[in-house]
C-alpha positions in Angstrom: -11.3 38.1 -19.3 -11.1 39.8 -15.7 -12.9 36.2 -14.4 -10.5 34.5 -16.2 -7.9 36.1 -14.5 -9.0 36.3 -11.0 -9.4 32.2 -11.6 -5.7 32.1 -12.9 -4.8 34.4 -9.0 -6.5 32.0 -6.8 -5.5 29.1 -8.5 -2.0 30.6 -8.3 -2.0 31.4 -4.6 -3.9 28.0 -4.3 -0.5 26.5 -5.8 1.8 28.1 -3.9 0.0 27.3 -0.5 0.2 24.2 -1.6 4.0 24.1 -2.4 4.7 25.8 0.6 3.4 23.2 3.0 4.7 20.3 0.9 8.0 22.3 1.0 8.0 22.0 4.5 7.3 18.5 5.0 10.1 17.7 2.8 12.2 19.6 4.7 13.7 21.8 1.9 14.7 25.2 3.1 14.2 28.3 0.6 16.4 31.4 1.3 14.4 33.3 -0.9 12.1 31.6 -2.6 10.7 33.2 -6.0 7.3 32.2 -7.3 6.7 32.9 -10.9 3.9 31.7 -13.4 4.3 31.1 -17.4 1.6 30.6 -19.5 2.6 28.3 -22.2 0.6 28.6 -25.6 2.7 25.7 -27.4 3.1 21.9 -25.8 6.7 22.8 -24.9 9.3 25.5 -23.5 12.5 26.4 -22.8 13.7 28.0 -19.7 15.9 28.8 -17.1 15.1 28.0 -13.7 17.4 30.0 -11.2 18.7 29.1 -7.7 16.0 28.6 -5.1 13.5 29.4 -7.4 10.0 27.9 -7.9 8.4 27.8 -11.3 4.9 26.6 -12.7 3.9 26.2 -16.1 0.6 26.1 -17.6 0.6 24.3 -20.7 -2.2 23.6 -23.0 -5.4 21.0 -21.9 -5.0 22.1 -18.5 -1.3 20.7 -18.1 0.5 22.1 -14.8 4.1 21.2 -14.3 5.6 23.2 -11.1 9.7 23.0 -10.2 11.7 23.8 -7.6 15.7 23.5 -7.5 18.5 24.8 -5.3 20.5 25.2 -8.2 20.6 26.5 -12.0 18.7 24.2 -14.3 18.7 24.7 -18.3 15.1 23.2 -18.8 13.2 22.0 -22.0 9.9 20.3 -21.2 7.7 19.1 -23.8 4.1 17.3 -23.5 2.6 15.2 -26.2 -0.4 17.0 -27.3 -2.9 14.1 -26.6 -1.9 14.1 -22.9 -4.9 15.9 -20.9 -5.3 17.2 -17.1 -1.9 16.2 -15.6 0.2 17.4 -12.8 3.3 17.5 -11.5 5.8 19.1 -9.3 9.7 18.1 -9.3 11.8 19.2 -6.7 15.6 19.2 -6.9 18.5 19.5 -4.0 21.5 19.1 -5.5 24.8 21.4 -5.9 26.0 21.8 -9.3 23.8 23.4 -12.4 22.6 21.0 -14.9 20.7 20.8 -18.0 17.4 18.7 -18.2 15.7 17.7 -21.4 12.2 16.5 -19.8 9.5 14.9 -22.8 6.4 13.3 -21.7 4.0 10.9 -23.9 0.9 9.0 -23.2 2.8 5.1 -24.0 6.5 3.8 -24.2 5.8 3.2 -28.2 5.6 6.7 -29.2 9.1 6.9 -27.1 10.1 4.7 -30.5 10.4 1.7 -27.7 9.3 -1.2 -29.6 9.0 -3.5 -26.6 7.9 -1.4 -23.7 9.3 -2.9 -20.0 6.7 -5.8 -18.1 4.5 -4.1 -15.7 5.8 -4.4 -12.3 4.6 -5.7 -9.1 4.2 -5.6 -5.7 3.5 -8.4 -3.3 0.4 -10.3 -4.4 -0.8 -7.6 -7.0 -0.3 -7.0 -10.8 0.0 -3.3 -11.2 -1.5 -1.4 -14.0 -0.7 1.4 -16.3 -3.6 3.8 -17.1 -2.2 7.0 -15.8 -1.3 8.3 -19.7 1.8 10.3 -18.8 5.4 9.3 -19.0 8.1 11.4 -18.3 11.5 10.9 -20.2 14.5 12.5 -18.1 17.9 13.1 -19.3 20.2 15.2 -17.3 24.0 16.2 -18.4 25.1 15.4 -15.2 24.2 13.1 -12.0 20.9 14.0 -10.0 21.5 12.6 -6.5 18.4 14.3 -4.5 15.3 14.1 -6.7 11.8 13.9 -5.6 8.2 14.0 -7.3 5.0 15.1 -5.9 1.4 14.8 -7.2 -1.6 16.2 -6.2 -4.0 12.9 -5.7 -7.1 14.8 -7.4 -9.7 13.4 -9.9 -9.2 16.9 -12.0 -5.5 15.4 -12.3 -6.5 11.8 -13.1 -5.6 10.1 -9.2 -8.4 8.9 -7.7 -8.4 9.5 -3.8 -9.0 6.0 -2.9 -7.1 4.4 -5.0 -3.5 3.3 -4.7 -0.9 4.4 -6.7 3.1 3.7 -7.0 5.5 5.4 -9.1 8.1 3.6 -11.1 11.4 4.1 -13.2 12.9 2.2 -16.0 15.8 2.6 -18.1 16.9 0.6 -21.3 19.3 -1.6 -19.6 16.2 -3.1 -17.5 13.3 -5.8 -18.5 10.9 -4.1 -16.4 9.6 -1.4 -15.0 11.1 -0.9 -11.5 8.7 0.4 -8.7 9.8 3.1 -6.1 8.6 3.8 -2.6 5.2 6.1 -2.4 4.2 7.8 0.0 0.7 8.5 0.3 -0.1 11.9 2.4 -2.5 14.0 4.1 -1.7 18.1 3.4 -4.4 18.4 7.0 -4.7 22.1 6.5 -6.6 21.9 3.5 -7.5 17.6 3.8 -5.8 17.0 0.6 -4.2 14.1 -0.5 -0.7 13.6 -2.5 1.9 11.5 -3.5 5.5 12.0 -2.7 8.0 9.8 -4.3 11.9 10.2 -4.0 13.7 8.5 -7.0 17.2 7.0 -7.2 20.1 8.8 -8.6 20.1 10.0 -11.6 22.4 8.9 -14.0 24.3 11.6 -16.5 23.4 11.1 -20.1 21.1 8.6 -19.6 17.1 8.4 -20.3 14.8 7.3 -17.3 11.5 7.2 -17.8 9.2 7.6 -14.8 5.4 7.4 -14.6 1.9 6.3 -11.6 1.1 2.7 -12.2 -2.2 1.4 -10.1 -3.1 -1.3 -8.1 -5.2 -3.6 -10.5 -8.8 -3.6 -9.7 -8.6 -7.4 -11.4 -6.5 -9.7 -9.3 -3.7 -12.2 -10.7 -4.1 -15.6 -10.2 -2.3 -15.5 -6.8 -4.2 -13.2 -5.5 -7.3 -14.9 -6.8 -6.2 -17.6 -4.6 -5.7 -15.5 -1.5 -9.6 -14.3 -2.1 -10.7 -17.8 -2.3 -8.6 -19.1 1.0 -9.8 -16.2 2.5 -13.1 -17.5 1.6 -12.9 -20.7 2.6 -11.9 -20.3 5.9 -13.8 -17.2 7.1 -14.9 -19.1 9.9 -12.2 -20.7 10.7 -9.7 -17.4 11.3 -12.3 -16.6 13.6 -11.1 -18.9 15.8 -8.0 -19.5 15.0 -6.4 -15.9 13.7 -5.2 -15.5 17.2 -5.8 -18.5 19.7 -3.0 -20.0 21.7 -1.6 -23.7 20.4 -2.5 -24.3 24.5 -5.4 -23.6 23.6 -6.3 -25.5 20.4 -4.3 -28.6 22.4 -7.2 -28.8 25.1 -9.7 -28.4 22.5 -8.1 -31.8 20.6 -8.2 -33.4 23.7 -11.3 -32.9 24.8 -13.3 -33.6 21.4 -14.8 -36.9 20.0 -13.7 -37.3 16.3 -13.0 -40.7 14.5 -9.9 -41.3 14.0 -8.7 -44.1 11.4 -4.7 -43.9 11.9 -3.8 -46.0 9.1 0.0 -47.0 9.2 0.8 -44.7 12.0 1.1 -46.3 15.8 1.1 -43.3 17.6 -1.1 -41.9 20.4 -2.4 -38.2 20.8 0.0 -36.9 22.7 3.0 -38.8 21.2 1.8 -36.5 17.7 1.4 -33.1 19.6 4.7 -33.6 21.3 7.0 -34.1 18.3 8.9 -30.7 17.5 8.8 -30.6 14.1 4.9 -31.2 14.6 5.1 -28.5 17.1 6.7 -26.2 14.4 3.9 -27.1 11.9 1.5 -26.3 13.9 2.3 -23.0 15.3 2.5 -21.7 11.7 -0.8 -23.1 10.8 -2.4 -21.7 13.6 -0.6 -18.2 12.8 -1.4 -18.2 9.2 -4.7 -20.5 8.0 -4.6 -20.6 4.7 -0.4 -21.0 4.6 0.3 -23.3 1.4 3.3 -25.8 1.2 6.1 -23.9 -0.4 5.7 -21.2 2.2 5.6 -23.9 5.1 8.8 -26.0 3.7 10.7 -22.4 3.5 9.7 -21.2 7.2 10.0 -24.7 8.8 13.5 -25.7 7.2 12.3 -29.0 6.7 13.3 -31.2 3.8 10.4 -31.7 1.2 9.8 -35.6 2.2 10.3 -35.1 6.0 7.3 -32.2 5.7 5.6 -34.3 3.6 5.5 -37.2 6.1 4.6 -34.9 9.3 2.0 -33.1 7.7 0.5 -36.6 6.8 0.9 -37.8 10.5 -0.8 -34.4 11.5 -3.5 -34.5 8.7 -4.2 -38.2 9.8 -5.0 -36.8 13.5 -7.2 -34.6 12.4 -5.1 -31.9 14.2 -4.7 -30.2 10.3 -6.9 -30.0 7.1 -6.1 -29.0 3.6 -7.5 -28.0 0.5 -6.2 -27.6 -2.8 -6.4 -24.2 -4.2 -5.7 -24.0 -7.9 -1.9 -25.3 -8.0 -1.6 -24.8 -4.6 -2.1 -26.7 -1.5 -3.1 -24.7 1.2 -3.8 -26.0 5.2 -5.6 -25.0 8.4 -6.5 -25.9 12.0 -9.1 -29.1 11.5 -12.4 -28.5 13.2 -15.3 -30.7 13.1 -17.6 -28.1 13.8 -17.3 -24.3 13.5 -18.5 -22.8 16.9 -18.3 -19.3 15.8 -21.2 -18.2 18.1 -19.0 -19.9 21.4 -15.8 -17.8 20.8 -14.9 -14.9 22.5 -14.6 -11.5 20.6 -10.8 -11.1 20.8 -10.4 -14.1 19.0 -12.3 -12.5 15.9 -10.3 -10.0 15.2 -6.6 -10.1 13.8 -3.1 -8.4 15.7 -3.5 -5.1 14.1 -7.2 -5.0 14.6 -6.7 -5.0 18.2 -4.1 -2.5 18.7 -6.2 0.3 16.8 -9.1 -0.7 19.2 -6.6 -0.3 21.8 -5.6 3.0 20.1 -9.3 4.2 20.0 -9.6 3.3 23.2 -6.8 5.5 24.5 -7.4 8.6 22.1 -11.3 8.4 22.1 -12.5 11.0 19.3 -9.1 9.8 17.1 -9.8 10.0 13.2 -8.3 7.8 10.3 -5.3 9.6 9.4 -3.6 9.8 12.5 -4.3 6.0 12.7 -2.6 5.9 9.7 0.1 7.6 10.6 0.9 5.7 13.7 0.7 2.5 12.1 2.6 3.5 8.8 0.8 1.2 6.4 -1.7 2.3 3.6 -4.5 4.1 4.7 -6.9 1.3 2.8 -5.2 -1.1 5.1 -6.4 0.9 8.1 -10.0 1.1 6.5 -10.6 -2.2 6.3 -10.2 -2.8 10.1 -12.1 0.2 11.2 -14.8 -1.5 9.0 -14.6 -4.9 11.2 -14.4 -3.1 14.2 -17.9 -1.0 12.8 -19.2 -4.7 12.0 -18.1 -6.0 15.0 -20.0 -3.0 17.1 -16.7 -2.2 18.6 -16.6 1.2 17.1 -19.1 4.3 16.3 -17.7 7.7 14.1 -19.2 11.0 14.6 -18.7 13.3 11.8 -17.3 16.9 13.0 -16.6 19.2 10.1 -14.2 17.4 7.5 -12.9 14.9 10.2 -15.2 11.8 11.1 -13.9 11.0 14.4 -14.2 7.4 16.3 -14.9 6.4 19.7 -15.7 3.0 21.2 -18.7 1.5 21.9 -18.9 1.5 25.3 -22.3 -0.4 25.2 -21.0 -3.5 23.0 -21.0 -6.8 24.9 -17.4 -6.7 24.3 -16.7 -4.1 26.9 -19.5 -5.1 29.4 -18.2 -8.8 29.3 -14.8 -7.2 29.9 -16.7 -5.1 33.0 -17.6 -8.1 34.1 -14.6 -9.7 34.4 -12.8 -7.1 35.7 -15.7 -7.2 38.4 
């Protein structure tokens, strides 16, 4: 028993630490903020949580919900008892005292929801549900300022390196509705959480909020991105970030058959057309870009496209490939001279400004990357892994923090000696 409650003390005062800095970063000021621990026996509670007060409860099968309001909340939370290692803290700014009637089950069925929402998206992936907690809120009055914050923990069911996004649905919606997640670094004690701030809260209305996943199993779409991205590995080598100047003295200068069919025109009478033009510098921008997506960025009417992308197809100045029901295109090569290309052109925009980064903050580490470049952290590991393949970049581990320099004895930066020479 005395274990049991020296584990319940630090994992209090571990809590509150935590709480404190995530208070901070949110920017929520506590006059006098009160801490306070219930032990709940039963799956749910009633309660009231005072002004500037912060609250957690332990439920049952190691269940924490933790709240903090800057004003009076009547609360009754209630778990479903087949819902296992979950938590939660909500944190409420608004004026008035309300009431909230909070229920969480593992699906939208045993909500009595006969045909729960479509899973939602975002950009090219299918997200997925597997996060077995849904919260049902119901306030008596509006909730303007609402915020929810997880700690991204495997004992809590978030994985560290996976991506998660939360979403809200109500009745009057077909699907679930996704809203902005932020995923952070607390640095003082290298943990990770998420941080979500939800729209307004209706009165007298049920929203139901819960962690959907990035799907481990692509959609068809995305299957096709994979495969373009297959296809013409070699190609963005060379073309990810060369100049049209560029690519125009390499057509010039090669010796390809050309069999030009119908069409009358000379070299130069194709590359100087500015719809060509157009086509072009999008292709060379984005290999892999399918039709749809050129026909919306070049303005162009469906048949005019058509009959320019033949012309240019025809010159061997573009290639396609059809990818499933799409058609996608890219720079034509006859050859792939991957070996001949200079390193810059291997790498993509971002890639080269967090080289440039490393390069000015030699010893810089992941998350402050990630931070400066305010896109997910996953996003920033995959470039730090080219840059590693690439020999651009070495990490040195010191304590918790693996910190990266350049490779000052890459070719890369002795052909750039040289040059500078």
């Amino acid at each position: 028993m005395v274990q049991k409650n020296s584990f319940d003390r630090k994992k209090l005062r571990f809590s509150l630490l935590i709480l404190f800095i995530m208070l901070l970063e949110l920017n929520i000021v506590l006059t006098h903020t009160i801490g306070r621990t219930e032990n709940i026996s039963e799956f749910w509670t009633n309660d009231i949580v005072e002004s500037d007060e912060y609250v957690i409860y332990n439920f049952p099968n190691n269940i924490i919900f933790e709240i903090t309001t800057t004003s009076r909340i009547n609360l009754y939370i209630e778990y479903e008892n087949q819902i296992f290692n979950r938590q939660s803290l909500f944190v409420f700014n608004n004026n008035e005292s309300i009431s909230l009637n909070i229920s969480s089950k593992i699906k939208m069925e045993n909500f009595g929801i006969s045909q729960p929402p479509r899973s939602p998206r975002k950009g090219n992936f299918q997200l997925r549900y597997g996060y077995n907690c849904i919260f049902r809120i119901r306030s008596n009055s509006s909730i303007q300022n609402f915020k929810i914050v997880y700690r991204k923990l495997d004992q809590f069911g978030l994985k560290s390196n996976t991506n998660y996004s939360l979403a809200i649905y109500s009745n009057n919606q077909e699907s679930w509705e996704l809203v902005e997640t932020e995923d952070r670094l607390n640095e003082s004690i290298s943990e990770q959480y998420l941080e979500s701030s939800l729209p307004e809260i209706e009165s007298d209305t049920d929203y139901y909020v819960t962690l959907f996943e990035f799907s481990t199993e692509p959609d068809d779409w995305t299957w096709i991105i994979f495969t373009i991205m297959i296809i013409a590995v070699g190609l963005l080598s060379i073309a990810f970030l060369i100049s049209k100047k560029e690519y125009f003295q390499y057509l010039r200068k090669r010796t390809v058959s050309i069999e030009k069919g119908a069409h009358r025109l000379s070299l130069e009478e194709v590359l100087e057309n500015e719809n060509r033009n157009k086509i072009i510098d999008l292709i060379l921008n984005e290999p892999g870009i399918h039709f749809n997506e050129l026909l919306r960025k070049t303005g162009l009417a469906a048949g005019n496209l058509v009959w320019h992308l033949d012309i240019l197809q025809t010159y061997k100045i573009i290639g396609k490939k059809r990818i499933g029901n799409y058609l996608a295109y890219f720079p034509y090569y006859q050859r792939n001279p991957i070996s001949n290309i200079d390193l810059k052109l291997q790498k993509s925009k971002l890639t080269l400004e967090i080289l440039e980064m490393i390069e000015q903050k030699p010893g810089i580490w992941n998350n402050l990357i990630t931070k400066k470049f305010k896109v997910d952290h996953k996003t920033i590991h995959y470039h730090l892994n080219k840059l590693i393949d690439l020999g651009l970049i070495t990490m040195e581990k010191e304590g918790r923090k693996k910190k990266i320099f350049p490779n000052l004895e890459s070719d890369y930066y002795n052909h750039e000696e040289q040059e500078n020479l």
